[in-house]
N, C-alpha and C positions, 0 to 999 in steps of 0.2 A: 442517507448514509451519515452517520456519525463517524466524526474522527476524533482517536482519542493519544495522547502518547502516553504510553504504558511506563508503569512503573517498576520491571522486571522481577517482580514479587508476586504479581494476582494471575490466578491462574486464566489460562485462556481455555473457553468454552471449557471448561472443565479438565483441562490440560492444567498441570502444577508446573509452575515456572521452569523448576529445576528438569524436571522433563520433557518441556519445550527445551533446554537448550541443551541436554542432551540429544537431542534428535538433529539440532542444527547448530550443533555449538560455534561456528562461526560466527552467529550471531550476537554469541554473548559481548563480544569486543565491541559491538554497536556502542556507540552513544547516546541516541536519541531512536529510540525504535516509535513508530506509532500504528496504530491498531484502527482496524476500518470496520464498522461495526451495523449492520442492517436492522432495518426496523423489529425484526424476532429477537433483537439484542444477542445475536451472533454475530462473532469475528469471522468476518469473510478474508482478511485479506493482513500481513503482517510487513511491513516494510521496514528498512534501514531508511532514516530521512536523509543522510547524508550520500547513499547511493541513490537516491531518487533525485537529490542533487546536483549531481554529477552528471549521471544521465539525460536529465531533463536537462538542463542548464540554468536552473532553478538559482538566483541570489540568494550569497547566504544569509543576507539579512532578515530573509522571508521566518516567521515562526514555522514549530513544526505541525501548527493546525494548517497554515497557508500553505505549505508545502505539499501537505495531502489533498489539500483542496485544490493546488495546482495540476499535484498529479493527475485525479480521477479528472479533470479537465484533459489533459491528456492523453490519457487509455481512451475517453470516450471520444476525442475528435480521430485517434487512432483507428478504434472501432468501426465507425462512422466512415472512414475512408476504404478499411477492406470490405464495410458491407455493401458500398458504390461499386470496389468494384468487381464484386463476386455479382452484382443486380447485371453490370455491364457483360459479364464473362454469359451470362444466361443470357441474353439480347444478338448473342452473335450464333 
């Protein structure tokens, strides 16, 4: 997974900026937006770094490439825990 923080001009997958934030214009207020990006060089996933922030409890110090890096640490111990205990929930 590559992370990238976007420069709110390029289009995403073929999406024109301006029509990405027509579609979620709350996003335009972002700051620092960053882009998650899979080996096919497709955007899988569009974040606010600073609600990822918050949420997480992520330092602000951290860049916004460590940030993403913290996140997807996150989602996957996340992950990792419901798929324990969805294995437990089949065991009973």
């Amino acid at each position: 997974m590559i992370i990238k923080e976007w420069n709110k001009t390029d289009p995403i997958n073929g999406v024109d900026a301006d029509e990405y934030f027509n579609s979620l214009p709350f996003m335009k207020n972002s700051k620092i937006i960053i882009l998650f990006i899979d080996q096919s060089n497709n955007v899988t996933s569009i974040q606010d770094v600073e609600i990822i922030r918050k949420s997480y409890g992520i330092e602000v110090d951290k860049t916004p490439i460590e940030v993403g890096e913290l996140y997807l640490q996150k989602v996957e111990e996340s992950n990792k825990l419901v798929q324990e205990q969805q294995n437990l929930g089949k065991q009973v």
